[in-house]
matplotlib code that plots the C-alpha trace (Angstrom):
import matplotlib.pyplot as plt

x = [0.0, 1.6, 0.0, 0.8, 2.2, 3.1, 6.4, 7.0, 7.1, 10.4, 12.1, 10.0, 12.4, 12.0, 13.1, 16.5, 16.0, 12.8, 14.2, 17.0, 14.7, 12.4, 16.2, 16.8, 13.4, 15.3, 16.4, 19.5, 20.3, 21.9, 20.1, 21.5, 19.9, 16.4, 15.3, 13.3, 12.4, 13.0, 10.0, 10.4, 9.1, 6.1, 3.5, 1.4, -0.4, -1.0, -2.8, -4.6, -6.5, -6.6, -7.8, -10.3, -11.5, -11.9, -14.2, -16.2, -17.0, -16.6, -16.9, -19.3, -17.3, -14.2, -15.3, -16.7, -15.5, -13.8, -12.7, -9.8, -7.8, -7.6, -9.4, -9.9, -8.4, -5.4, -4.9, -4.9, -2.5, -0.1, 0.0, 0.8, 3.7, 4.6, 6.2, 9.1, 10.1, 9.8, 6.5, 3.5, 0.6, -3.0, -4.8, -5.8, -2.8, -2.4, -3.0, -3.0, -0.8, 0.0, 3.1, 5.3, 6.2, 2.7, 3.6, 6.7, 4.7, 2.1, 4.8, 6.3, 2.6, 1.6, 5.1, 6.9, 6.5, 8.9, 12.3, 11.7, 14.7, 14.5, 17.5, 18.6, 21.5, 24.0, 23.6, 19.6, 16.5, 16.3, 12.6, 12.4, 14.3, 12.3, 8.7, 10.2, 11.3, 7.8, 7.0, 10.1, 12.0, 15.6, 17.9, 20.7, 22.6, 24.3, 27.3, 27.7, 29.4, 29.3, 26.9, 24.6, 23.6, 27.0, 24.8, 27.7, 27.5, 23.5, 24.0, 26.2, 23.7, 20.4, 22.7, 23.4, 20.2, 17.1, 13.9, 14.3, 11.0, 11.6, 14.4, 13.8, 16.0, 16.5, 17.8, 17.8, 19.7, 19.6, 18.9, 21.2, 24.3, 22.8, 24.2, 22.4, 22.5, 23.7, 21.7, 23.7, 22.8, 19.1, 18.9, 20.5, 18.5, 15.3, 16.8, 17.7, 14.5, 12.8, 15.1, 14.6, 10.5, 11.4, 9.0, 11.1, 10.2, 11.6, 11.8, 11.8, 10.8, 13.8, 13.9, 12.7, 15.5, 18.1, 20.5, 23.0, 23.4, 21.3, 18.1, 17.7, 14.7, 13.1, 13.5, 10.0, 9.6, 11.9, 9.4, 7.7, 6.4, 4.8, 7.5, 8.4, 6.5, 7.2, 6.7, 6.6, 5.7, 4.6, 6.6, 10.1, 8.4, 5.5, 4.7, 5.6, 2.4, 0.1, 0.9, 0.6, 2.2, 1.6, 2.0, 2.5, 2.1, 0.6, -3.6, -2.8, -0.2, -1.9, -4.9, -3.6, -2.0, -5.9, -7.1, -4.2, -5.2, -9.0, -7.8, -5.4, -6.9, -10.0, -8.6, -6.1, -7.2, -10.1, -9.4, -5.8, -6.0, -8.4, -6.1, -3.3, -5.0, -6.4, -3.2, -2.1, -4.8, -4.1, -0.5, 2.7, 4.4, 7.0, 8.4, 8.2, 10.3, 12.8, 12.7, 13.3, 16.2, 18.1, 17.7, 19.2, 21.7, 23.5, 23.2, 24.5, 27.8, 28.1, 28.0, 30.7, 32.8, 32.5, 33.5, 36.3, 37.2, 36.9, 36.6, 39.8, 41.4, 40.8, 37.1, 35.3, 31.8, 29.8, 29.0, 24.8, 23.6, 20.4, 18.3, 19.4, 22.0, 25.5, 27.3, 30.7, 32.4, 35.3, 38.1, 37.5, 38.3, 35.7, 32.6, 29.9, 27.4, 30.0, 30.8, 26.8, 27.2, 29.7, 28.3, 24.8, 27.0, 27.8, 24.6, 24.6, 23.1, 23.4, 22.1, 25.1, 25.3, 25.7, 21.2, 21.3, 23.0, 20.1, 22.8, 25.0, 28.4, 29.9, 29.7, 32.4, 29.7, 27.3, 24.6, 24.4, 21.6, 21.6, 18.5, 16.6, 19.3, 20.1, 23.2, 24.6, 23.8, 25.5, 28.8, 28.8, 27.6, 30.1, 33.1, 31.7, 31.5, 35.0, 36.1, 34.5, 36.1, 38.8, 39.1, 38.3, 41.1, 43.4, 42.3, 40.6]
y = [0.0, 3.3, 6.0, 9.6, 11.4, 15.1, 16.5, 16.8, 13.2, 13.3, 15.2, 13.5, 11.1, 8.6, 10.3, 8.7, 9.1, 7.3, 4.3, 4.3, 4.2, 0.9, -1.1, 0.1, -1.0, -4.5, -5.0, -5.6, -2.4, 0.6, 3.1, 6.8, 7.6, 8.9, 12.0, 10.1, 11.5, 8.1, 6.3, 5.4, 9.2, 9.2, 9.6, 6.6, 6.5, 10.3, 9.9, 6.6, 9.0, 11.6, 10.2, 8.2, 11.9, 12.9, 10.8, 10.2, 14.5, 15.5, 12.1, 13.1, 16.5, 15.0, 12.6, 15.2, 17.3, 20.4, 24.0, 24.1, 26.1, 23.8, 23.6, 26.9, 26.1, 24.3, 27.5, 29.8, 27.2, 27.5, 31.3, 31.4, 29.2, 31.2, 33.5, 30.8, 32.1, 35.7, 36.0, 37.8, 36.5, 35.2, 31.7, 34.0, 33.6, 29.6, 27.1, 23.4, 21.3, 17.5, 18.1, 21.1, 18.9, 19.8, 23.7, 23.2, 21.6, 24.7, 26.7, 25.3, 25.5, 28.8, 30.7, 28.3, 28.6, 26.4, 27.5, 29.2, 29.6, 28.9, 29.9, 27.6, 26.9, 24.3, 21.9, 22.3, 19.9, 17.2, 16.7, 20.1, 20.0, 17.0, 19.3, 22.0, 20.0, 19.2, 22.5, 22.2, 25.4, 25.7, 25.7, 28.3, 27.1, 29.7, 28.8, 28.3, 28.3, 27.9, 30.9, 29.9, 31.2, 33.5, 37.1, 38.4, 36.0, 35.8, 39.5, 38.7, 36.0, 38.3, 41.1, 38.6, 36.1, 36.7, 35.4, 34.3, 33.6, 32.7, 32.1, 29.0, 28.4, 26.3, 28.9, 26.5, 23.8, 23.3, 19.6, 18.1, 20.3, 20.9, 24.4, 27.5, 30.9, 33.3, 36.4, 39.3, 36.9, 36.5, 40.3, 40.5, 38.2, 40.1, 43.0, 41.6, 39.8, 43.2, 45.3, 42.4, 42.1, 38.1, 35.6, 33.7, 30.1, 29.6, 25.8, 25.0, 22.0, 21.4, 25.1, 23.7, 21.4, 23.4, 21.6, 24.5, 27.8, 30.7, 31.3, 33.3, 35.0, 33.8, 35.4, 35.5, 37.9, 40.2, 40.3, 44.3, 43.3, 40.1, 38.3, 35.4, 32.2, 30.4, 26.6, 24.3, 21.2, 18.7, 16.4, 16.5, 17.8, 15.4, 12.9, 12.3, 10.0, 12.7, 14.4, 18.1, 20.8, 24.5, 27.7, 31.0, 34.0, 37.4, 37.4, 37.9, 35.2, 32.4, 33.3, 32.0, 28.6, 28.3, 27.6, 25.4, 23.3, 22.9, 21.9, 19.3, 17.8, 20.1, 19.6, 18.3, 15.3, 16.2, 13.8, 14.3, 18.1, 17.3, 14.9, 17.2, 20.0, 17.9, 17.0, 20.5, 21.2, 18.4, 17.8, 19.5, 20.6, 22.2, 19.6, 16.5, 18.6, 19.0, 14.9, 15.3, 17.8, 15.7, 12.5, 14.1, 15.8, 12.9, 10.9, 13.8, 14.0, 10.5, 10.4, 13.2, 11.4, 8.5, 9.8, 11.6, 8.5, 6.6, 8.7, 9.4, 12.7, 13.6, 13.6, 17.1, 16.9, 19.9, 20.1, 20.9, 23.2, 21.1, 19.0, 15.8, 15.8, 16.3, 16.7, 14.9, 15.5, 12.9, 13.8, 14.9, 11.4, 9.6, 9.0, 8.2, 6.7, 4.0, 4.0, 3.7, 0.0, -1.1, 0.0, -1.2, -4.8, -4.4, -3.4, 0.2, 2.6, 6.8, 9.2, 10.0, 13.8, 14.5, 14.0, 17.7, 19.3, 20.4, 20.9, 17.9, 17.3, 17.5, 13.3, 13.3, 14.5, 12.2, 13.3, 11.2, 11.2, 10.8, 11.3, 7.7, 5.0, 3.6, 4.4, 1.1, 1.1, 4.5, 3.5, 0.0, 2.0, 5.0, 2.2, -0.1, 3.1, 4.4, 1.0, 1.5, 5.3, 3.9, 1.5, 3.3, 6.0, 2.9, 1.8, -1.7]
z = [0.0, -1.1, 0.4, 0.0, 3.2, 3.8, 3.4, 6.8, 7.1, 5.3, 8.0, 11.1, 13.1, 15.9, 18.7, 19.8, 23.2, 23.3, 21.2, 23.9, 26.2, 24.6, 25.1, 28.5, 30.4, 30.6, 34.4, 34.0, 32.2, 34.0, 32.1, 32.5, 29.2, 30.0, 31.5, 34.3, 38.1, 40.9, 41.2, 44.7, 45.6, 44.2, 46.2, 45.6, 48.9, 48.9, 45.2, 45.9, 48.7, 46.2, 43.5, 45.9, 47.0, 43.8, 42.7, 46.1, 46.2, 42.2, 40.5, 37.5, 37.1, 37.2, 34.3, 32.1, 29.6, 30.9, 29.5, 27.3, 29.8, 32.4, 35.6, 37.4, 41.0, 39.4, 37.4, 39.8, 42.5, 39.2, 39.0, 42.6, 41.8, 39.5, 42.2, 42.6, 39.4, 39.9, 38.0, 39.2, 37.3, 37.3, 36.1, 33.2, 31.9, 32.5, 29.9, 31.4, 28.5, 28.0, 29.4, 28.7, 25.2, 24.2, 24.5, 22.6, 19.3, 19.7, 20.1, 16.3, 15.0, 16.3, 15.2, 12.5, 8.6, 6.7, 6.2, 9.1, 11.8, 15.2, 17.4, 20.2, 22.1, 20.8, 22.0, 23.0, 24.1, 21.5, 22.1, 21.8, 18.1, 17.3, 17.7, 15.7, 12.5, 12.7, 11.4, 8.6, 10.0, 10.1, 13.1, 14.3, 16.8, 18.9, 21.0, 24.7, 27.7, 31.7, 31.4, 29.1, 25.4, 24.9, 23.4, 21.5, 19.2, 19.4, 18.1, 15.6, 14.0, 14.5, 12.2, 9.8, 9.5, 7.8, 8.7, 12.6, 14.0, 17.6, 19.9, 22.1, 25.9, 28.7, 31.3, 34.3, 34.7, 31.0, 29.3, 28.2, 29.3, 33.0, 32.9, 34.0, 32.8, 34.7, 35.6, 32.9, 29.9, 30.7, 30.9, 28.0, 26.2, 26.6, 25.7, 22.1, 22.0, 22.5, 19.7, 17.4, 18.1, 18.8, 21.0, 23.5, 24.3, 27.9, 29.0, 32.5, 33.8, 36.1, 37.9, 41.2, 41.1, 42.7, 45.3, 45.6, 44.9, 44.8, 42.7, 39.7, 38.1, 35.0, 32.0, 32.1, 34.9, 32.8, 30.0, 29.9, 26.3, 26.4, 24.1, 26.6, 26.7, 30.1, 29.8, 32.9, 34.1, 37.0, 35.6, 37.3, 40.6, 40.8, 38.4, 34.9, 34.3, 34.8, 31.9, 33.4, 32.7, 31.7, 29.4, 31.1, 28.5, 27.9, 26.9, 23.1, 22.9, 25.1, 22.9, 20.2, 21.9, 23.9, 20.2, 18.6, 22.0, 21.1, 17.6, 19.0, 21.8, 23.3, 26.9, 28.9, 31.4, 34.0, 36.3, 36.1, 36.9, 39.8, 41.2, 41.4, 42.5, 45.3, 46.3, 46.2, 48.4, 51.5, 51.0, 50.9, 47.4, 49.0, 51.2, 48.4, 46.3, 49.2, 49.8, 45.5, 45.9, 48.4, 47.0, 43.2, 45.1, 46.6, 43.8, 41.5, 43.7, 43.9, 40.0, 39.8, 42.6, 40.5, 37.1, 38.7, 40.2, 36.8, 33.6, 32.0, 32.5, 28.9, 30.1, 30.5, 32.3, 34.0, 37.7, 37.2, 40.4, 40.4, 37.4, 36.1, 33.9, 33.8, 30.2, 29.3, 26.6, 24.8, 22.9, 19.3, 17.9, 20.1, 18.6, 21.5, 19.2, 19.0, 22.4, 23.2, 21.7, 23.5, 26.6, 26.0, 25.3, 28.9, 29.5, 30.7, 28.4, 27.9, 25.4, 22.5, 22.6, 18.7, 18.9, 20.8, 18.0, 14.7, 12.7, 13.4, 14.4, 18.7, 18.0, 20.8, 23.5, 26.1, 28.2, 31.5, 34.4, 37.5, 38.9, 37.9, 39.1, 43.0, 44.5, 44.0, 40.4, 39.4, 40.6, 39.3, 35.5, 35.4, 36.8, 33.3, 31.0, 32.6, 31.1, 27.9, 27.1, 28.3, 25.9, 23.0, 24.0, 23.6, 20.7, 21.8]

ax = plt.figure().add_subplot(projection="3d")
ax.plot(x, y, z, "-o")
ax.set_aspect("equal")
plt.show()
């Protein structure tokens, strides 16, 4: 049967991370590939009373259609935590999403013509690159460094490149380099944004996640014009499975991604919402997050201890502040889609970093996590893949 697909079937991939992730749900795989939270803190005696609650006061509600926005009380619980950011907002201006991926495909459909470039930073969220293609735009990868997005040479693109429709970044803690920007480039990049009349997509689903130092504002709550469009989620805070997560933007502008959502899906799930915003209600955010925090932190340093302990010395990797990810990069002659195979032959699995860059190339680069694996587990993986560089920078 040969049937006729769009064009932007061509360019549509299989995520890589999400294949990765089909290999490593074997047990004996020591997966640091996927971007998952640790399941042993999620509250599943706290949601079986919720969801029990739920359905016991709001049952019929809770299984009935709902607005497209999202439920109200949820809405206005997420404005409030809004402030944790350094945004001062109201539930108007809350859109309940599948997911914070669901606001980066409205963001491609709402802004993105093809040929259309999108400026990110190199490398940048794959799944994030993966929703854009979508829309067959272009990418322009600006370079980076411990500091984020470097905005002299952000400038020097904007001079010299037509046709840039939106300029998308992960500020906090940023997947898959685990670097956060510090507070002169965010200024700076609203203050381009605003002399160049570009929207801003700002990711952040791991800014909650912060084990040491000291907070920073959003870009968002540097926004005087309405450019910035804050994405978050419950997903690296709460639970993944819900599915919930949220757009924060000016009327106009969450206008426009209120109607792409009751094309694409009319609403996000009642029950879900209710759920949450139950346990919102009779539990404590705040302090699961803190259980979260701790938990990532110490496996985070035992990771680093680990690597320094075992990586070769020709190994650079960051030292993230908070997230999940720490970044390593090999010498130019290693190529880690190579060095994937031979790890997954010893059965522990990572995500090849060349995947984060649109425009290819960087195949020397690996993203690792350390968030989803037990203590035990971590070491025994870095000491295997400390083997494997190893013997690939000998030649074996």
């Amino acid at each position: 049967m040969a049937l006729k697909y769009s064009s932007r079937m061509d360019k549509t991939k299989a995520s890589e991370i999400r294949e990765l992730l089909k290999l490593t749900i074997r047990p004996e795989v020591i997966s640091f590939a996927g971007g998952l939270p640790a399941p042993e803190l999620f509250p599943v005696e706290e949601m079986k009373i919720v969801s029990q609650k739920v359905l016991e006061e709001n049952g019929r509600e809770a299984l009935q259609y709902s607005p497209t926005e999202g439920f109200p009380p949820l809405r206005e619980k997420i404005a409030k935590r809004m402030e944790f950011v350094g945004v001062n907002t109201e539930a108007d201006n809350i859109l309940i999403t599948n997911g914070s991926q669901q606001g980066l495909d409205f963001s491609g459909k709402i802004f993105l013509n093809p040929d259309d470039i999108v400026i990110v930073e190199s490398p940048s969220y794959l799944g994030a690159i993966n929703a854009f293609k979508a829309y067959e735009c272009r990418f322009l990868e600006i370079p980076t460094d411990n500091d984020g997005m470097i905005m002299e040479e952000l400038e020097k693109a904007l001079e010299t490149t037509e046709n840039v429709k939106m300029i998308y970044v992960i500020p906090d803690f940023q997947n898959p380099s685990g670097r956060t920007w510090s507070l002169e480039r965010r200024k700076r990049l609203i203050q381009i944004a605003n002399n160049y009349n570009l929207p801003v997509v700002e990711d952040n689903p791991y800014g909650e996640l912060r084990f040491e130092g000291e907070i920073l504002p959003s870009i968002k709550s540097m926004d005087t014009e309405g450019r910035v469009i804050f994405l978050g989620t419950f997903s690296k805070t709460f639970c993944p499975g819900l599915r919930i997560g949220w757009v924060c933007a000016s009327p106009e502008v969450l206008n426009k991604y209120i109607l792409i959502k009751q094309g694409a899906d009319l609403q996000s799930n009642s029950m879900s919402q209710r759920e949450l915003n139950a346990f919102l209600e009779d539990y404590d955010l705040d302090k699961h997050i803190e259980k979260i925090k701790a938990l990532y932190k110490g496996r985070r340093d035992l990771m680093l201890d680990t690597m320094k302990e075992h990586f070769p010395e020709e190994v650079k990797y960051t030292h993230p502040e908070g997230g999940l990810f720490t970044w390593a990069v090999l010498p130019k002659h290693i190529n880690a889609r190579e060095l994937m195979t031979k790890s997954l032959e010893r059965n522990v699995a990572f995500v090849p970093g060349g995947s984060f860059f649109p425009n290819g190339g960087n195949e020397n680069t690996m993203r690792i996590n350390y968030s989803n694996m037990p203590e035990e587990r971590i070491v025994e993986g870095i000491k295997i893949l400390g083997e494997v560089i190893k013997d690939a920078l000998s030649g074996k």
